[in-house]
C-alpha positions in Angstrom: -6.7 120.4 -58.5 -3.2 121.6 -59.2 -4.3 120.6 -63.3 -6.4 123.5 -62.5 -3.8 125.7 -61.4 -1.5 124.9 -64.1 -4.2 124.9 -66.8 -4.5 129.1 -65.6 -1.0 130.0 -65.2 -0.5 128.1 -69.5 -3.2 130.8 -70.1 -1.7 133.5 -68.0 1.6 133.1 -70.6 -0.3 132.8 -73.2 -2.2 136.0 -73.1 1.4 137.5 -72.0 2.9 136.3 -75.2 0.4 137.7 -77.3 -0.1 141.1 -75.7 4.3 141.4 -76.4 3.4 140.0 -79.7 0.9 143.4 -80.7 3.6 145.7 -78.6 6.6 144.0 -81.5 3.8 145.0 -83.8 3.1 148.2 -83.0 6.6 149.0 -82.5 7.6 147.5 -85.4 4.6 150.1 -87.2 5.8 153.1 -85.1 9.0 153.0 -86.7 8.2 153.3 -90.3 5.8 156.1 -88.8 6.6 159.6 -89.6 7.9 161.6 -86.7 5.2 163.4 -85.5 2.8 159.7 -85.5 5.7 158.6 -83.1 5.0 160.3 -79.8 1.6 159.0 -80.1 2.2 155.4 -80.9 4.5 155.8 -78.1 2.1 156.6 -75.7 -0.1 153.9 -77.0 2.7 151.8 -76.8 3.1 152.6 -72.7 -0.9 152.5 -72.3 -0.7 148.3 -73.5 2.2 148.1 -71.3 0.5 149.8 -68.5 -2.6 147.3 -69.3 -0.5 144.3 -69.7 1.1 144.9 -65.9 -2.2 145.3 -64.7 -3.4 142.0 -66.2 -0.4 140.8 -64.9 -1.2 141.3 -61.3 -4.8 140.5 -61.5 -4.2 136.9 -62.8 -1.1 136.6 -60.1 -3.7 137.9 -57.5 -6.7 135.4 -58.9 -3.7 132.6 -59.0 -2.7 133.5 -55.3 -6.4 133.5 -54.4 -7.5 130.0 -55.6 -3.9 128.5 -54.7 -4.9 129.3 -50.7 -8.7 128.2 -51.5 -6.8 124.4 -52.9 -4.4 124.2 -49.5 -7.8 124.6 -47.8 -9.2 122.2 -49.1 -6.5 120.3 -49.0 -6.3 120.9 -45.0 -9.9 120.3 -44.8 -9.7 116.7 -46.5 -6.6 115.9 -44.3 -8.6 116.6 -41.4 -11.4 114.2 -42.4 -9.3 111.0 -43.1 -7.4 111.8 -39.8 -10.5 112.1 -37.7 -12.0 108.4 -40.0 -8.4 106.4 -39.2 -9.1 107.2 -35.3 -12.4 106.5 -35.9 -11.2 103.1 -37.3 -12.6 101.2 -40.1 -15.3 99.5 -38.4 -17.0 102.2 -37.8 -18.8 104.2 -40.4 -18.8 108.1 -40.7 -21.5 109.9 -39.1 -24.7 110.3 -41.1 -23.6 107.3 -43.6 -26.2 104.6 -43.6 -25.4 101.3 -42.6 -24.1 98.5 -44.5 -27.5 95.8 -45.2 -27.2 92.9 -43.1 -29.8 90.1 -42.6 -32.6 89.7 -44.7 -32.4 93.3 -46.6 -28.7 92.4 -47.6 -30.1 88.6 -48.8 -33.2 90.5 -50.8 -30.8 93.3 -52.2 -28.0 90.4 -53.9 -31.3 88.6 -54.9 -32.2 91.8 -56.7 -29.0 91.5 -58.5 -29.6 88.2 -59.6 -26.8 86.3 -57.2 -27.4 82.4 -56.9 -28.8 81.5 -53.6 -25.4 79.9 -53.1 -23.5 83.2 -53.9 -25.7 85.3 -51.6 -24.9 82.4 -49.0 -21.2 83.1 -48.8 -21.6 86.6 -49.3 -23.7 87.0 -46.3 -22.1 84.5 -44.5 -25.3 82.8 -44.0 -26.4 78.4 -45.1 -27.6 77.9 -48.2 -31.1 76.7 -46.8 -31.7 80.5 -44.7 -31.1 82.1 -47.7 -33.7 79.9 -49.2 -36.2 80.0 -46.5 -35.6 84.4 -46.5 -36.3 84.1 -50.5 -39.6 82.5 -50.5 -40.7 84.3 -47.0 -40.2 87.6 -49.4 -42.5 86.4 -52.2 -44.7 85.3 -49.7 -44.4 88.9 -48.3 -44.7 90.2 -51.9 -47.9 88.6 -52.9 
């Protein structure tokens, strides 16, 4: 998030830089200008000025905006993993689906091709259950 930030304030200078790079440029034209061309490159001079102040604030504004939208968040997200460590880590966060146990956890490791002794120590379970829960689902599956 504060890439973000950063990514938009790089921009921010960069525009600035150029906008001073066209005033030097006009400025630099204005005075090889005839006397009379002068007054209005000068006030074509103060118009980009003008426009590069306002630009100025706007991006500060926009800046100011999203850095209070990020400490926010920020707030939010604190709030969350304070309210899930008094919740503890046993207990899942409300509306999240329960971890498989039993036979759907046995079927789902079978799914991704464990050994029956692998799915066995991963659902703390003998060898032999595991087994009898495989062939009760082919028997369920024919």
């Amino acid at each position: 998030m504060d890439l973000a930030l950063l990514g938009i304030q790089a921009l921010s200078l960069l525009f600035m830089v150029f906008l001073y790079l066209y005033i030097r440029s006009v400025a630099s034209q204005m005075a090889r200008r005839e006397p009379e061309d002068q007054g209005a490159m000068a006030r074509d001079v103060l118009a980009l000025i003008d426009e590069l102040r306002q630009t100025a604030d706007e991006m500060g504004r926009a800046l100011e905006e999203r850095g209070e939208r990020l400490r926010r968040l920020l707030a939010e997200a604190d709030q969350v993993l304070k309210a899930a460590e008094q919740r503890g880590a046993s207990e899942p966060p409300p509306g999240a689906e329960p971890p498989p146990s039993g036979r759907a956890l046995v079927w789902r490791l079978a799914e991704q091709g464990l050994s029956t002794t692998e799915i066995a120590r991963l659902a703390k379970m003998g060898r032999e259950e595991v087994e009898l829960l495989l062939q009760l689902r082919e028997h369920v599956e024919r």
